[in-house]
CHARMM-style PDB file with segment names, atoms N, HN, CA, C and O in Angstrom:
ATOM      1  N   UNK     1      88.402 -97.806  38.363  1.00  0.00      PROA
ATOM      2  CA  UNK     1      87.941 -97.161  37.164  1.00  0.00      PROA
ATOM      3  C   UNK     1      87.478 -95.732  37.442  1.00  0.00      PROA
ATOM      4  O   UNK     1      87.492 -94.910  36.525  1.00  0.00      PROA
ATOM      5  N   UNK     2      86.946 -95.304  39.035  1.00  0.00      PROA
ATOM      6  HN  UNK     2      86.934 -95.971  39.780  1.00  0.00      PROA
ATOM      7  CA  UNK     2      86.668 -94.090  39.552  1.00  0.00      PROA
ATOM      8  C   UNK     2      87.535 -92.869  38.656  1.00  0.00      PROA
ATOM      9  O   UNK     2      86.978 -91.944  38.065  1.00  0.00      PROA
ATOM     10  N   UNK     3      89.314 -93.146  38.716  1.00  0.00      PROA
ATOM     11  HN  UNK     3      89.767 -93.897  39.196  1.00  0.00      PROA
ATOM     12  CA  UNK     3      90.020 -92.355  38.220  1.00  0.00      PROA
ATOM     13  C   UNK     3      90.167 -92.186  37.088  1.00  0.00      PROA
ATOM     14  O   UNK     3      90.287 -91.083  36.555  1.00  0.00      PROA
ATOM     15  N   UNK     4      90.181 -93.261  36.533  1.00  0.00      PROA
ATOM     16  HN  UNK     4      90.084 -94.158  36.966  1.00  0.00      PROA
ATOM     17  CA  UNK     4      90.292 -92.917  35.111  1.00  0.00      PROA
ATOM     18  C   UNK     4      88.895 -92.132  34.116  1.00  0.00      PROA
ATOM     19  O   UNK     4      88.817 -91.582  33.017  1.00  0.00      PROA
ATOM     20  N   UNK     5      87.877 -92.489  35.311  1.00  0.00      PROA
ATOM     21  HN  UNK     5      87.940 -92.935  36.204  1.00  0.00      PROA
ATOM     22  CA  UNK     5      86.841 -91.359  34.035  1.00  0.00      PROA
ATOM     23  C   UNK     5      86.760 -90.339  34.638  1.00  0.00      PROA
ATOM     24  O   UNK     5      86.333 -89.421  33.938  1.00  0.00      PROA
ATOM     25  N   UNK     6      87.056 -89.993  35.972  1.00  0.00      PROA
ATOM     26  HN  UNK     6      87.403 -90.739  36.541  1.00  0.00      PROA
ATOM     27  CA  UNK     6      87.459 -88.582  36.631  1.00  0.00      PROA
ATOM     28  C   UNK     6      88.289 -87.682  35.636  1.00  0.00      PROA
ATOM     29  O   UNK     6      88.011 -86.528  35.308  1.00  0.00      PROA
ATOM     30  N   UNK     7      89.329 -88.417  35.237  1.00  0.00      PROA
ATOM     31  HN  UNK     7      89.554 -89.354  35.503  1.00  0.00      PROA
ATOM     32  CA  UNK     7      90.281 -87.588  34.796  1.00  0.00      PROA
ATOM     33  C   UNK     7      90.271 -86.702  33.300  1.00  0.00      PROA
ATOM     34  O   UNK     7      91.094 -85.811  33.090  1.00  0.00      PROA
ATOM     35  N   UNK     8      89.570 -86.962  32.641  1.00  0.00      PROA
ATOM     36  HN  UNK     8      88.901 -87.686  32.812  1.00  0.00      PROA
ATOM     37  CA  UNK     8      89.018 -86.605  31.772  1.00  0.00      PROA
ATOM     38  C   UNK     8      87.949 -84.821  31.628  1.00  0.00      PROA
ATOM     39  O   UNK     8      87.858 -83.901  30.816  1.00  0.00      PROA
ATOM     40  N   UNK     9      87.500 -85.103  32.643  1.00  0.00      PROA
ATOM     41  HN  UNK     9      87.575 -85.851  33.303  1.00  0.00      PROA
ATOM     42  CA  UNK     9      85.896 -84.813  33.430  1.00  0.00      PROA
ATOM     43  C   UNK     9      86.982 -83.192  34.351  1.00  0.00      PROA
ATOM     44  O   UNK     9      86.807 -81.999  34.099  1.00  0.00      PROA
ATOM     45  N   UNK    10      87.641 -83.578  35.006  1.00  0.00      PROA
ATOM     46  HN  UNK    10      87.783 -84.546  35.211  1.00  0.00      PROA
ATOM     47  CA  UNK    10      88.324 -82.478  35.638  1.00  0.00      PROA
ATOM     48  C   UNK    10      89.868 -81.885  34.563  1.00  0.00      PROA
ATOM     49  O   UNK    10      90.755 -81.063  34.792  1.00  0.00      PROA
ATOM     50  N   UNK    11      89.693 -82.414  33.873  1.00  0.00      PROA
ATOM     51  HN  UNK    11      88.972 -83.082  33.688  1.00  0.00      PROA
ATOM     52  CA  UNK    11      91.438 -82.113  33.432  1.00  0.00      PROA
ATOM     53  C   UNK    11      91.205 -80.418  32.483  1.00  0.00      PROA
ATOM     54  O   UNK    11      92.355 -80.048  32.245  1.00  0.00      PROA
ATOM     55  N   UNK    12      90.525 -79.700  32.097  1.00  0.00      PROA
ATOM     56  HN  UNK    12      89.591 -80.001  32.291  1.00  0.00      PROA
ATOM     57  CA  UNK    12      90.475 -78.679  31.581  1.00  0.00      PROA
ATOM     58  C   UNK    12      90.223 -77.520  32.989  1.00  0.00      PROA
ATOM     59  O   UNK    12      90.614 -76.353  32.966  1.00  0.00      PROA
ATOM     60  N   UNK    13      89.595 -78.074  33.985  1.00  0.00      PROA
ATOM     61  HN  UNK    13      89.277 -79.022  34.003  1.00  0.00      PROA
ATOM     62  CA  UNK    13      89.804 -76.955  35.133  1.00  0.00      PROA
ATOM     63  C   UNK    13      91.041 -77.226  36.097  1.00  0.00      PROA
ATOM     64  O   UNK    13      91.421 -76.627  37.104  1.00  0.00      PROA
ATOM     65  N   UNK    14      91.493 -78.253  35.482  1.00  0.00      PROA
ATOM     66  HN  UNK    14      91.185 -78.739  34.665  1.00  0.00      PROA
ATOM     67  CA  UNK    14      92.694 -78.327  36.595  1.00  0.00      PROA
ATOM     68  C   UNK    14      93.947 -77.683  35.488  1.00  0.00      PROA
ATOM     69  O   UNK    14      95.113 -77.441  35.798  1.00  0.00      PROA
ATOM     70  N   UNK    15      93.532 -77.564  34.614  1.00  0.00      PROA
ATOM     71  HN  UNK    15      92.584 -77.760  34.362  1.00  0.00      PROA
ATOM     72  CA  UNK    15      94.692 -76.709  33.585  1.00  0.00      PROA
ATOM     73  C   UNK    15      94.614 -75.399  33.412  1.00  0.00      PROA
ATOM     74  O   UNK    15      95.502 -74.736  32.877  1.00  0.00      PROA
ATOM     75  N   UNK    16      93.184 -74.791  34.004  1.00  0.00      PROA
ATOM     76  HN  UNK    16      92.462 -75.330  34.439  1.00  0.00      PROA
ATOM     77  CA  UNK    16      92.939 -73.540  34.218  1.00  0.00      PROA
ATOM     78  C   UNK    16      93.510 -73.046  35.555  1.00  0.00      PROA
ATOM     79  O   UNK    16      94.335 -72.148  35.719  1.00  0.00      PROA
ATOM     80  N   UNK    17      92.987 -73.709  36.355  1.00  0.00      PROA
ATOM     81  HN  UNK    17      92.316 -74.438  36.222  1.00  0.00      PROA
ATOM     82  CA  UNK    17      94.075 -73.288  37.679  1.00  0.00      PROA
ATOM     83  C   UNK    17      95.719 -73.350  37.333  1.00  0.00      PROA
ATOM     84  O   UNK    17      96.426 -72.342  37.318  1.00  0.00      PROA
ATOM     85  N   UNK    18      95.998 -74.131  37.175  1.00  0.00      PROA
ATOM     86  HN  UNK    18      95.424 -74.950  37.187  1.00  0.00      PROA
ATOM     87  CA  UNK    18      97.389 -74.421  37.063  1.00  0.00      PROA
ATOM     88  C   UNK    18      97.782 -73.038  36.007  1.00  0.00      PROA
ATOM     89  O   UNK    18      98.719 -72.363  36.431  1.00  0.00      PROA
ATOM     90  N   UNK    19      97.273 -72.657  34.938  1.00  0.00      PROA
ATOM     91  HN  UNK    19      96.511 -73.205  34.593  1.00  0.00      PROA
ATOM     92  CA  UNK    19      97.850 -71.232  33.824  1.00  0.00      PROA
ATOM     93  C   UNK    19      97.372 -70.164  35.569  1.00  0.00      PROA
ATOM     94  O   UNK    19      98.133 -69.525  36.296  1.00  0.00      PROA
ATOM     95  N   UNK    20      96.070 -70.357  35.675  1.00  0.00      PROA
ATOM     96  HN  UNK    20      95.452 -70.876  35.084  1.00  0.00      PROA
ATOM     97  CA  UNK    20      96.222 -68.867  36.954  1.00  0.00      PROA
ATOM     98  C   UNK    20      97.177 -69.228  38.192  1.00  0.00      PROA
ATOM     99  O   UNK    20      97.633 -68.359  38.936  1.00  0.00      PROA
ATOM    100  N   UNK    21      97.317 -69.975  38.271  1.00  0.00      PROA
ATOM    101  HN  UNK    21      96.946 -70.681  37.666  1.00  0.00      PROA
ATOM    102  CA  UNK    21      98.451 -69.612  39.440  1.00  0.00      PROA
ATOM    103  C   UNK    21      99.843 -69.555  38.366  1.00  0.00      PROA
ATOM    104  O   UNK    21     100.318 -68.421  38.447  1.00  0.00      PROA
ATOM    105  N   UNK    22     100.318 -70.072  37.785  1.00  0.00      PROA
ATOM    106  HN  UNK    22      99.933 -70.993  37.719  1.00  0.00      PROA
ATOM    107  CA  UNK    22     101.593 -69.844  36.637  1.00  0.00      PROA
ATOM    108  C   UNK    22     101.304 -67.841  36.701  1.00  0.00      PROA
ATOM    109  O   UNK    22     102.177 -67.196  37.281  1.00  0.00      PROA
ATOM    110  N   UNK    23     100.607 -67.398  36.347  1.00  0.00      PROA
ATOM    111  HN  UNK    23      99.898 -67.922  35.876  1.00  0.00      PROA
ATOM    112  CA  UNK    23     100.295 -66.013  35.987  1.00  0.00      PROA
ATOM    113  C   UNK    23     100.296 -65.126  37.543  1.00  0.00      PROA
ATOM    114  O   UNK    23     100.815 -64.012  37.613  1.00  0.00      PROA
ATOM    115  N   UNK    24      99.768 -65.668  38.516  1.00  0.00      PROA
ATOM    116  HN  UNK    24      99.346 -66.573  38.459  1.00  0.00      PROA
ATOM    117  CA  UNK    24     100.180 -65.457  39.567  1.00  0.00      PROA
ATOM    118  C   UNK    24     101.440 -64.928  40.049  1.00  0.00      PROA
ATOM    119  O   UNK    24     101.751 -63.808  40.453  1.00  0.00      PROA
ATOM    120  N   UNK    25     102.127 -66.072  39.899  1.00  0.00      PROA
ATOM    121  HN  UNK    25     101.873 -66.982  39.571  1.00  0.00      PROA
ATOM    122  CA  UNK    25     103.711 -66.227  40.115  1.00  0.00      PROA
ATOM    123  C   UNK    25     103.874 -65.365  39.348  1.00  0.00      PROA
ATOM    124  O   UNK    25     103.171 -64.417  39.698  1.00  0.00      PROA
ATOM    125  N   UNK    26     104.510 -65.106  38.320  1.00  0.00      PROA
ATOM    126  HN  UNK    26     105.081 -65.876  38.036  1.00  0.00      PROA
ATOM    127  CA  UNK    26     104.732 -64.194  37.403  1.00  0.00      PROA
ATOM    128  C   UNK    26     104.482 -62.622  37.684  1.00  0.00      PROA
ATOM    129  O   UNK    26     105.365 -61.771  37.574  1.00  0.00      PROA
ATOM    130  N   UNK    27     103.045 -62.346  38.094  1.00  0.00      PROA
ATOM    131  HN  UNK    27     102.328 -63.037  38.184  1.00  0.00      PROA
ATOM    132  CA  UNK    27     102.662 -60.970  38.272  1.00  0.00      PROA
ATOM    133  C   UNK    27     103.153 -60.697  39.895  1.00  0.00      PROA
ATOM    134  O   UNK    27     103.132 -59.514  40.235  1.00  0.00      PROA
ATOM    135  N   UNK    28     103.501 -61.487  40.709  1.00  0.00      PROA
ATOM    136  HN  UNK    28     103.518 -62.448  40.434  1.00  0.00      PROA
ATOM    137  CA  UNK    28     104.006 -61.426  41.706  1.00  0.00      PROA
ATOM    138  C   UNK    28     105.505 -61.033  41.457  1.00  0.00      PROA
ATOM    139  O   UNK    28     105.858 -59.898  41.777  1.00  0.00      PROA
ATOM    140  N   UNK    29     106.388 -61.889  40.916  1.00  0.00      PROA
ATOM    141  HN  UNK    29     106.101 -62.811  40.656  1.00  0.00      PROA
ATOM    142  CA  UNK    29     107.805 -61.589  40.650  1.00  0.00      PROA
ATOM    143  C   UNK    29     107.505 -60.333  40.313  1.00  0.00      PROA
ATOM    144  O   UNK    29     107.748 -59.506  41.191  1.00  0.00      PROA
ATOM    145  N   UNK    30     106.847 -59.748  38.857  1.00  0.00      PROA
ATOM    146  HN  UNK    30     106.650 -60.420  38.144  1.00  0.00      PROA
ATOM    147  CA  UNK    30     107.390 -58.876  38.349  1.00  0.00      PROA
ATOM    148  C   UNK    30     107.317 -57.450  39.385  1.00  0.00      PROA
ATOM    149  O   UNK    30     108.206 -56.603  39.470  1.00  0.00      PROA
ATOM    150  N   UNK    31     105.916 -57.454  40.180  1.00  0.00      PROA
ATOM    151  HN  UNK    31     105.194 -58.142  40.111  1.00  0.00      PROA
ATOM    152  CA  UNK    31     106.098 -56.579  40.905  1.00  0.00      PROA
ATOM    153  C   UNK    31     107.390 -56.313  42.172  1.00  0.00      PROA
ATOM    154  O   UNK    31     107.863 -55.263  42.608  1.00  0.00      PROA
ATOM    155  N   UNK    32     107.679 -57.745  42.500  1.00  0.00      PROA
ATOM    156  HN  UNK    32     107.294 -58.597  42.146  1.00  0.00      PROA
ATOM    157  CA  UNK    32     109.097 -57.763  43.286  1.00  0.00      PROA
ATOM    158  C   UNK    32     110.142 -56.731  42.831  1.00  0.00      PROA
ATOM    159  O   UNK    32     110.773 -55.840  43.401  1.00  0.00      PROA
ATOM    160  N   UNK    33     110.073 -57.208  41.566  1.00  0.00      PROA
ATOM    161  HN  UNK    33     109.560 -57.932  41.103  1.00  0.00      PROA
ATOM    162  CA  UNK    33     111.376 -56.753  40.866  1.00  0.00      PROA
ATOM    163  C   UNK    33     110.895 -55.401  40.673  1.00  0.00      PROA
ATOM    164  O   UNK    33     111.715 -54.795  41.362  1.00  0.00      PROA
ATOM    165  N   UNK    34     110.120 -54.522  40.202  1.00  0.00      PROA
ATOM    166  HN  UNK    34     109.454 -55.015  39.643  1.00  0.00      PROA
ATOM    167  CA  UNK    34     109.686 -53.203  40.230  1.00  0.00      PROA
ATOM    168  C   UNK    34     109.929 -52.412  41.490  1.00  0.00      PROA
ATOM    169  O   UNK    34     110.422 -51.285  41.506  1.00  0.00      PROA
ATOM    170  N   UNK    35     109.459 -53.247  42.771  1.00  0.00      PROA
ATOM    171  HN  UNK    35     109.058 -54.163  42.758  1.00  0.00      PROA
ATOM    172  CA  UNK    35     109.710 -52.636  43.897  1.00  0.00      PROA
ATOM    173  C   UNK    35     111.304 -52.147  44.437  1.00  0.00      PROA
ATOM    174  O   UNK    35     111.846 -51.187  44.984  1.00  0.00      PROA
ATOM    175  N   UNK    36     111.672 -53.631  43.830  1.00  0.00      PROA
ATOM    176  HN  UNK    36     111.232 -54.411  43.385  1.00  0.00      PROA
ATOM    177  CA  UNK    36     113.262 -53.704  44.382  1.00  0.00      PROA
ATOM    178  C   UNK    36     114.271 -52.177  43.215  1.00  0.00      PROA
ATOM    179  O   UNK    36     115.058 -51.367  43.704  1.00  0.00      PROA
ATOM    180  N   UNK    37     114.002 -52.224  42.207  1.00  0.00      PROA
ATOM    181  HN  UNK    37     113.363 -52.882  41.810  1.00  0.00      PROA
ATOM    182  CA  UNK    37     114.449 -51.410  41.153  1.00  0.00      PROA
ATOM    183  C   UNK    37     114.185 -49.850  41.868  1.00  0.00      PROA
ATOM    184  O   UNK    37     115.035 -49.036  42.231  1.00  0.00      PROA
ATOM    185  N   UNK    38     112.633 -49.750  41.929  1.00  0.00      PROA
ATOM    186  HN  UNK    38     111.942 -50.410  41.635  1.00  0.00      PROA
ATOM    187  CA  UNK    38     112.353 -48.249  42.004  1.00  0.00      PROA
ATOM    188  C   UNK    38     111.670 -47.689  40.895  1.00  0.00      PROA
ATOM    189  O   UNK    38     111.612 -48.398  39.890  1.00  0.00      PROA
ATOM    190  N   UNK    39     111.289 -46.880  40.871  1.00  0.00      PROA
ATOM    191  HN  UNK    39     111.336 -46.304  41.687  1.00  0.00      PROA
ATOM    192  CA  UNK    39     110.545 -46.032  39.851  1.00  0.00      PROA
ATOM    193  C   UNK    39     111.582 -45.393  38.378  1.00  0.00      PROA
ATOM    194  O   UNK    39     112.626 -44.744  38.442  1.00  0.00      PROA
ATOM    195  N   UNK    40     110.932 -45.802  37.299  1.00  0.00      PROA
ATOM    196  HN  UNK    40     110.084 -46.330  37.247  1.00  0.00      PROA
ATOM    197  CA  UNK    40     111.822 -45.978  36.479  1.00  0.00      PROA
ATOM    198  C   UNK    40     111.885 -44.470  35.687  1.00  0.00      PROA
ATOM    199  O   UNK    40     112.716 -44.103  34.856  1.00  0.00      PROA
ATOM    200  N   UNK    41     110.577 -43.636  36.300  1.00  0.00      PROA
ATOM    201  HN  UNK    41     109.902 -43.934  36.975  1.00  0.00      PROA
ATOM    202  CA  UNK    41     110.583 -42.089  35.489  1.00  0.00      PROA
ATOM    203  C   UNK    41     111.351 -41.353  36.340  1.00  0.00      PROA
ATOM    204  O   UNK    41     111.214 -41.194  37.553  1.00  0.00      PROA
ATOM    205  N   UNK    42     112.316 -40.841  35.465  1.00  0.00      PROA
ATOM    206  HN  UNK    42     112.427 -40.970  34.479  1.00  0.00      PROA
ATOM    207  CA  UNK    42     112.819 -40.137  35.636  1.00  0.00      PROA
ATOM    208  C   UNK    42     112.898 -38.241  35.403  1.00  0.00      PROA
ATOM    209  O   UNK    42     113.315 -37.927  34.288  1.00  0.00      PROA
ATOM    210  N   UNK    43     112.559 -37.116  36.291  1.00  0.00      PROA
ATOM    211  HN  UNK    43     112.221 -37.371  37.197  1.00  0.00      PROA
ATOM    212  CA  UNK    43     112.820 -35.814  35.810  1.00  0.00      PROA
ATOM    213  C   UNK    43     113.796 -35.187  35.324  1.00  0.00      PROA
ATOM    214  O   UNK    43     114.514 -34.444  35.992  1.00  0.00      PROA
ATOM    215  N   UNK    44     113.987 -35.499  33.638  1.00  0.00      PROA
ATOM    216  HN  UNK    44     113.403 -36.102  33.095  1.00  0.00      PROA
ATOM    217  CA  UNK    44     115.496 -34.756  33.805  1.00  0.00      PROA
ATOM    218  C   UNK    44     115.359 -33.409  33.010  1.00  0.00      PROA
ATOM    219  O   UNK    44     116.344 -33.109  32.336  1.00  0.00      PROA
ATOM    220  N   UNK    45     114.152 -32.445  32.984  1.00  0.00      PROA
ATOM    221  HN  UNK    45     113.352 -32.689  33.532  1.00  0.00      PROA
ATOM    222  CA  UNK    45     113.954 -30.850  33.038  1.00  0.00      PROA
ATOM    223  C   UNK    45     114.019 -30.281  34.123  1.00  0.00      PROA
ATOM    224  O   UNK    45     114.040 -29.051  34.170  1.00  0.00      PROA
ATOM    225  N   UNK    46     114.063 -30.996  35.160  1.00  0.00      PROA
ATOM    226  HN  UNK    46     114.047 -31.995  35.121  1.00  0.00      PROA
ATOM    227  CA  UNK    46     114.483 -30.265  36.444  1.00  0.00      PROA
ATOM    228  C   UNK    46     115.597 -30.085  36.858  1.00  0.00      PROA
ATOM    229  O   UNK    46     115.970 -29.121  37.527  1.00  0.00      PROA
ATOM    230  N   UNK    47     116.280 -31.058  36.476  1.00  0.00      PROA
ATOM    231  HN  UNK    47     115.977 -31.842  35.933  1.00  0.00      PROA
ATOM    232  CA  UNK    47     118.157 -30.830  36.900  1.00  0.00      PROA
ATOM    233  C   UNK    47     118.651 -30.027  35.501  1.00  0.00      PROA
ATOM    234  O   UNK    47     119.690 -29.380  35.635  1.00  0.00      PROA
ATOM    235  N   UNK    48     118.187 -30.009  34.534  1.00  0.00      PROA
ATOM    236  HN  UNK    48     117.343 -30.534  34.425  1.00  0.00      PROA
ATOM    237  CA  UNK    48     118.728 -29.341  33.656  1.00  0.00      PROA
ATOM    238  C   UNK    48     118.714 -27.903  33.443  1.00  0.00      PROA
ATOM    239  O   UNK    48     117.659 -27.276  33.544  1.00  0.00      PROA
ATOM    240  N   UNK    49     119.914 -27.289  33.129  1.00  0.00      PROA
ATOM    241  HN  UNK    49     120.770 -27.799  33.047  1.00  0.00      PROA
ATOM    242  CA  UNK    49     120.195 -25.511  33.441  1.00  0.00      PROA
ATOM    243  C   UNK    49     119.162 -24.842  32.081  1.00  0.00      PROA
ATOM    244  O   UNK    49     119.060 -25.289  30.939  1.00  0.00      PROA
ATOM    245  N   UNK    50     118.652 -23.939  32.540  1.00  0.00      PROA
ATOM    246  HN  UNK    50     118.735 -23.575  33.468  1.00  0.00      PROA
ATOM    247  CA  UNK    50     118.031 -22.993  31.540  1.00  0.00      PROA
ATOM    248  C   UNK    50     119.085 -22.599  30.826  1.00  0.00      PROA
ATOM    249  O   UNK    50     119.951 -22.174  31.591  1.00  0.00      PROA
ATOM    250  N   UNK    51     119.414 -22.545  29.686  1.00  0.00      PROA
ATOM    251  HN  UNK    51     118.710 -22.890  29.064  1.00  0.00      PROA
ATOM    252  CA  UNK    51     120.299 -21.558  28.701  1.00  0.00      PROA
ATOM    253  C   UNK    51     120.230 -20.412  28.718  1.00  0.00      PROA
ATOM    254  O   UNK    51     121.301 -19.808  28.655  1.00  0.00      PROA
ATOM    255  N   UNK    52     119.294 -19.827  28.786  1.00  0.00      PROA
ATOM    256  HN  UNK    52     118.424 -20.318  28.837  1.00  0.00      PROA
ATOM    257  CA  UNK    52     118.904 -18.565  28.327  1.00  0.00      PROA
ATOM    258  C   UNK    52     119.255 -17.385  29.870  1.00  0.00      PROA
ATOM    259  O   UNK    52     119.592 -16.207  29.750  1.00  0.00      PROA
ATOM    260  N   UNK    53     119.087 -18.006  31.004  1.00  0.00      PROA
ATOM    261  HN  UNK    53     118.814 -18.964  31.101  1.00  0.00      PROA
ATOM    262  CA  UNK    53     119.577 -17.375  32.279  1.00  0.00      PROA
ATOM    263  C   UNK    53     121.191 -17.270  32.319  1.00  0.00      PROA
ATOM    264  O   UNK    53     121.730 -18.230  31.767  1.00  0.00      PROA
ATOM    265  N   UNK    54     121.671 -16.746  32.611  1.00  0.00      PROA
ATOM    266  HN  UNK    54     121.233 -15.967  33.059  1.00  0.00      PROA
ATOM    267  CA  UNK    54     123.018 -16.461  33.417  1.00  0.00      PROA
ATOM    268  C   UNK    54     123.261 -17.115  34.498  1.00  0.00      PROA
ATOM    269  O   UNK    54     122.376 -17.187  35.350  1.00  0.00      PROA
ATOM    270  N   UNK    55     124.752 -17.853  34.739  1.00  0.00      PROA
ATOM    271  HN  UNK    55     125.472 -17.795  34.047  1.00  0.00      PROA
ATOM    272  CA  UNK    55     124.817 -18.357  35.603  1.00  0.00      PROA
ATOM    273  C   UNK    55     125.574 -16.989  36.914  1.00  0.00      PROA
ATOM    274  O   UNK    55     126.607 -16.327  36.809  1.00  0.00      PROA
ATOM    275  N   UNK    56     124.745 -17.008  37.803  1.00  0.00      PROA
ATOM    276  HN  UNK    56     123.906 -17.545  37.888  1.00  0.00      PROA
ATOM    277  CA  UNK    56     125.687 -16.296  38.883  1.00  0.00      PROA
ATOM    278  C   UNK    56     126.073 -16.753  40.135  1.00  0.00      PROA
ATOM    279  O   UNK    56     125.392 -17.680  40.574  1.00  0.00      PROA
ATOM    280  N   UNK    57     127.212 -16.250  40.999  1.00  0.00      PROA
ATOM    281  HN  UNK    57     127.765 -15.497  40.642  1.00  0.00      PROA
ATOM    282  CA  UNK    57     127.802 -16.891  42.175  1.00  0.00      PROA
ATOM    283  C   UNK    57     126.328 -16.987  43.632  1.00  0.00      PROA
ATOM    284  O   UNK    57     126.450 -17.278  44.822  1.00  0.00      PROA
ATOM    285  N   UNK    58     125.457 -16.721  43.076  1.00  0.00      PROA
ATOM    286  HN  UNK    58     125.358 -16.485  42.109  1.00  0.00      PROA
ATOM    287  CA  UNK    58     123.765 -16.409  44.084  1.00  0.00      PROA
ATOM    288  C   UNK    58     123.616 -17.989  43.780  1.00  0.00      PROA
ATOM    289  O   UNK    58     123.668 -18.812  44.694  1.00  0.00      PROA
ATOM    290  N   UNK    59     123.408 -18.387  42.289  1.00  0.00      PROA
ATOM    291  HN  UNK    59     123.366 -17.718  41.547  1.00  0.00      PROA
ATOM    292  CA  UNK    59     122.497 -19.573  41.753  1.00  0.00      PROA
ATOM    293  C   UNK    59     123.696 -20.352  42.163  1.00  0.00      PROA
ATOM    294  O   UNK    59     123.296 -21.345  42.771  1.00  0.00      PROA
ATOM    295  N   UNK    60     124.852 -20.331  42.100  1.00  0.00      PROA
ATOM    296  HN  UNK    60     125.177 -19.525  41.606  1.00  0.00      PROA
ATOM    297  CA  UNK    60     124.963 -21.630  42.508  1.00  0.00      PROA
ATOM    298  C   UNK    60     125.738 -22.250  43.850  1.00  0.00      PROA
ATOM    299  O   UNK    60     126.296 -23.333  44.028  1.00  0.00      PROA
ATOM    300  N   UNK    61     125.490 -20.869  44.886  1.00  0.00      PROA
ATOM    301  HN  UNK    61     125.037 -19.990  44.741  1.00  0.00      PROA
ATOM    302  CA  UNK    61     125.743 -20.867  46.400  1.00  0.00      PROA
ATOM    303  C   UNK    61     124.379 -21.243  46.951  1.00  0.00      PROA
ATOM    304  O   UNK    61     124.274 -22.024  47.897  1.00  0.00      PROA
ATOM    305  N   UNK    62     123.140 -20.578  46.242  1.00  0.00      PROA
ATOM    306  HN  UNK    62     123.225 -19.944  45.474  1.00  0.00      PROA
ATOM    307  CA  UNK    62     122.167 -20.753  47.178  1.00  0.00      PROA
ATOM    308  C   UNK    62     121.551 -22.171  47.366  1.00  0.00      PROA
ATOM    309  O   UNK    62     121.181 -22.826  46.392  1.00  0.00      PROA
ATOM    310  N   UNK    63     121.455 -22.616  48.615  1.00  0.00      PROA
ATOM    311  HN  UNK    63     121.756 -22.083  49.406  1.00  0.00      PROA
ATOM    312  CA  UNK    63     121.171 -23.569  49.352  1.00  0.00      PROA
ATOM    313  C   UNK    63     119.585 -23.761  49.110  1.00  0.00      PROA
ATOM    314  O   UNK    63     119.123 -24.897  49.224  1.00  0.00      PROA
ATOM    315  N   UNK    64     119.042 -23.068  48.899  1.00  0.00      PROA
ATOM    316  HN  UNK    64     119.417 -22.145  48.807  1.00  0.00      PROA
ATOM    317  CA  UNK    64     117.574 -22.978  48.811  1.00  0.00      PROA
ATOM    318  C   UNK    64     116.981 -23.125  47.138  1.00  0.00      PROA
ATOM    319  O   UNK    64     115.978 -22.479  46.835  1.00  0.00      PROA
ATOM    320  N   UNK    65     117.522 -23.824  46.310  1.00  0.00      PROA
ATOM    321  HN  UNK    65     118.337 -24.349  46.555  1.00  0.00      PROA
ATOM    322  CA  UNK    65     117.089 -24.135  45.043  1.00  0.00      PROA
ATOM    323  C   UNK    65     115.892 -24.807  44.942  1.00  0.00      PROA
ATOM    324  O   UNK    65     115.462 -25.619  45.761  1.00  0.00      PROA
ATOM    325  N   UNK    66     115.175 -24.329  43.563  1.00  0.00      PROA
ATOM    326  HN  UNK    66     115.524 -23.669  42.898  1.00  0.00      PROA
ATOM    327  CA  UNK    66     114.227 -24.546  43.342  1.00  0.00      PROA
ATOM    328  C   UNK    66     114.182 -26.313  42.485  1.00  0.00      PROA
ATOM    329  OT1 UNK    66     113.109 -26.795  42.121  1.00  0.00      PROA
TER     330      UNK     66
END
């Protein structure tokens, strides 16, 4: 009879553990998968040409771009 009125008595903290480790797992994967991916911001005003400049045979020989 030990178990059966145990079970009662523990069953709301054993359902709390069980959601935190479920959430665990979860926040674990997702960071996996973030790591494995890479960083998802991207700069794309930096690769993009000013309009308003001229393109010349300097800008797009020189090795030393900004």
């Amino acid at each position: 009879m030990g178990i059966h009125y145990d079970y009662k008595s523990t069953k709301s903290a054993k359902l709390m553990e069980k959601q935190a480790k479920r959430e665990r797992k979860l926040a674990e994967k997702k960071a996996k998968r973030l790591a494995k991916e890479g960083p998802k911001i991207k700069d794309d005003k930096a690769k993009s040409l000013d309009v308003s400049k001229p393109i010349t045979l300097d800008f797009i020989t020189n090795p030393n771009k900004e």
